[in-house]
C-alpha positions as CSV (number, residue, x, y, z in Angstrom):
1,X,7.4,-12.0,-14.5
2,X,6.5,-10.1,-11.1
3,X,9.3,-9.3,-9.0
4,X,8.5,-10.9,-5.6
5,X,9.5,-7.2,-3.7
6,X,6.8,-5.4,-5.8
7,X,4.2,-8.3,-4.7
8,X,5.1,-8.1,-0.8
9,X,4.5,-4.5,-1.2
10,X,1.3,-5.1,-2.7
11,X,0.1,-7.4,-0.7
12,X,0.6,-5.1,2.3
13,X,-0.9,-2.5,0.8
14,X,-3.9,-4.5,-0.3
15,X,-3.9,-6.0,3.2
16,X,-4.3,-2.8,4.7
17,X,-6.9,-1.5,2.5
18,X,-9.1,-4.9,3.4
19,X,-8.3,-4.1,6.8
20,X,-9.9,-0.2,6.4
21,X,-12.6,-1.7,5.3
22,X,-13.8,-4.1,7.8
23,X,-13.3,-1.4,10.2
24,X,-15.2,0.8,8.9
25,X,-18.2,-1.7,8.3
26,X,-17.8,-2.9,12.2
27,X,-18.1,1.3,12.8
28,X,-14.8,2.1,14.3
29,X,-14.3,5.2,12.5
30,X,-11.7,6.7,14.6
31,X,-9.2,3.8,13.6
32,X,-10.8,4.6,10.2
33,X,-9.3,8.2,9.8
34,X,-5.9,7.3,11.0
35,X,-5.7,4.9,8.4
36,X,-6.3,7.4,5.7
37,X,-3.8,9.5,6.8
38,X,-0.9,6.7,6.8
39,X,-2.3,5.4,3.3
40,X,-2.5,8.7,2.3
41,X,1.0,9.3,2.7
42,X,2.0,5.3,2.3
43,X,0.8,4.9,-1.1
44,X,2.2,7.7,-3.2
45,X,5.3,6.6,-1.5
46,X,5.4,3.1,-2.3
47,X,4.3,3.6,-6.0
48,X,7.1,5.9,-7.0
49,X,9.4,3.4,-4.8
50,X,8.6,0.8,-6.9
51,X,8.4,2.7,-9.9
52,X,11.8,3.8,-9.0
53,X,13.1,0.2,-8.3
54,X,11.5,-1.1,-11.7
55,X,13.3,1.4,-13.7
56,X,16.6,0.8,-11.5
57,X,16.4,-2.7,-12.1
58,X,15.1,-3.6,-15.6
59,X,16.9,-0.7,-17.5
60,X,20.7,-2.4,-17.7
């Protein structure tokens, strides 16, 4: 089973990504490079968090 936490943060993360997108295909490319920056820093982030909470959780 998924743990619901590790889905949310998914989900955001995948939201945000869609969100890039559409930006960039409407041409808003200013919006488009801020949003690289926070993913850039957002995602290495959230993948060791929940790497980190998965080992936490599920090794005892």
């Amino acid at each position: 089973m998924l743990d619901p936490t590790i889905l949310t943060i998914g989900g955001i993360v995948l939201g945000i990504a869609i969100t890039e997108r559409i930006l960039e295909r409407w041409g808003v490319i200013d919006l488009v490079d801020q949003f690289a920056k926070v993913m850039r820093f957002i995602l290495p982030v959230t993948f060791y968090g929940a790497l980190f909470y998965f080992f936490a959780t599920f090794m005892f």
